[in-house]
C-alpha positions in Angstrom: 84.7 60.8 119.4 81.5 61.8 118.6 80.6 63.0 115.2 78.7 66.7 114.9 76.6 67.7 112.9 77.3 71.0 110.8 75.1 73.8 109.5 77.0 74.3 106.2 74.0 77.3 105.6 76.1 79.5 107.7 78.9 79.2 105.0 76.9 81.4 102.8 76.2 84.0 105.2 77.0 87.2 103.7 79.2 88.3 106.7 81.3 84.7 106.7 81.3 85.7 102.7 82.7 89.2 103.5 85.0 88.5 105.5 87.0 85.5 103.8 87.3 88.1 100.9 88.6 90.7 102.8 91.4 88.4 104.3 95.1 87.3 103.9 95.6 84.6 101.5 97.3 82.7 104.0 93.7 82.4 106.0 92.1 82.2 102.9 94.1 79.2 102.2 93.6 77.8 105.6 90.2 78.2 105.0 90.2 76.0 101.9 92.0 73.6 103.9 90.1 73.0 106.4 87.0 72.3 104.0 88.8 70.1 101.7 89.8 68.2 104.8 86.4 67.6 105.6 85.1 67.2 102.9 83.2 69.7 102.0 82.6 71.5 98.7 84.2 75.1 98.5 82.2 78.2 97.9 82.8 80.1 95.0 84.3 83.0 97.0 86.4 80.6 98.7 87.8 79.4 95.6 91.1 80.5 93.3 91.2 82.6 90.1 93.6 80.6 87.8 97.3 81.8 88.0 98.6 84.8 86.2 97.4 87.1 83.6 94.5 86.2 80.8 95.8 86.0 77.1 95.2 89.2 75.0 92.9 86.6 72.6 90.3 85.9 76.3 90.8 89.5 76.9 89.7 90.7 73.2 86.9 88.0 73.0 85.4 89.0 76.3 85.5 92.5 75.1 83.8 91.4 71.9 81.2 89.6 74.0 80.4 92.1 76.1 80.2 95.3 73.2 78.7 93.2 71.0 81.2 93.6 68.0 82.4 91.9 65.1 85.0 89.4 66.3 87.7 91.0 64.2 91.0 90.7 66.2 92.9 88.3 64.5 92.0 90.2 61.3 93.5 93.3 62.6 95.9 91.6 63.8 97.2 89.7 60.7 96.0 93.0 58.2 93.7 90.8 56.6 89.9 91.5 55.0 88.8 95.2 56.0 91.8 95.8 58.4 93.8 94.5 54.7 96.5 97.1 53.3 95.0 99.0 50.4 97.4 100.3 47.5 95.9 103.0 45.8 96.5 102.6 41.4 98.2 105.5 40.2 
């Protein structure tokens, strides 16, 4: 058997990227496959999100990132410094 070269530019062709987001995970998978197998690195689209849902802390801090406010979460959260309970004196 002969070996073959490959063009791995035509990975990153915008309709080969297109379509391997559009289809069934099972392709998608076979896709992944079939690079591993030969070795070859995996695309980003090609590759996996992690499993399940992100942690309200990621969620919260990527919210914080992206407005640009005071990281104040876990003070909220625990009712400490501003977010703190204030008894009025009578």
């Amino acid at each position: 058997m002969n070996p073959v070269p490959i063009d791995l530019n035509r990975l990153h062709d915008p309709r080969v990227v297109d379509h391997i987001e559009k289809v069934d995970s099972r392709v998608r998978g076979g896709f992944r496959l079939c690079l591993d197998v030969l070795g070859i690195e995996l695309p980003d689209y090609a590759k996996t999100k992690p499993a399940g849902r992100p942690s309200i802390a990621k969620l919260m801090a990527a919210a914080d990132a992206d407005t640009g406010t005071i990281k104040t979460y876990h003070d909220e959260k625990r009712k400490i410094g501003v977010f703190a309970t204030v008894t009025k004196p009578v």
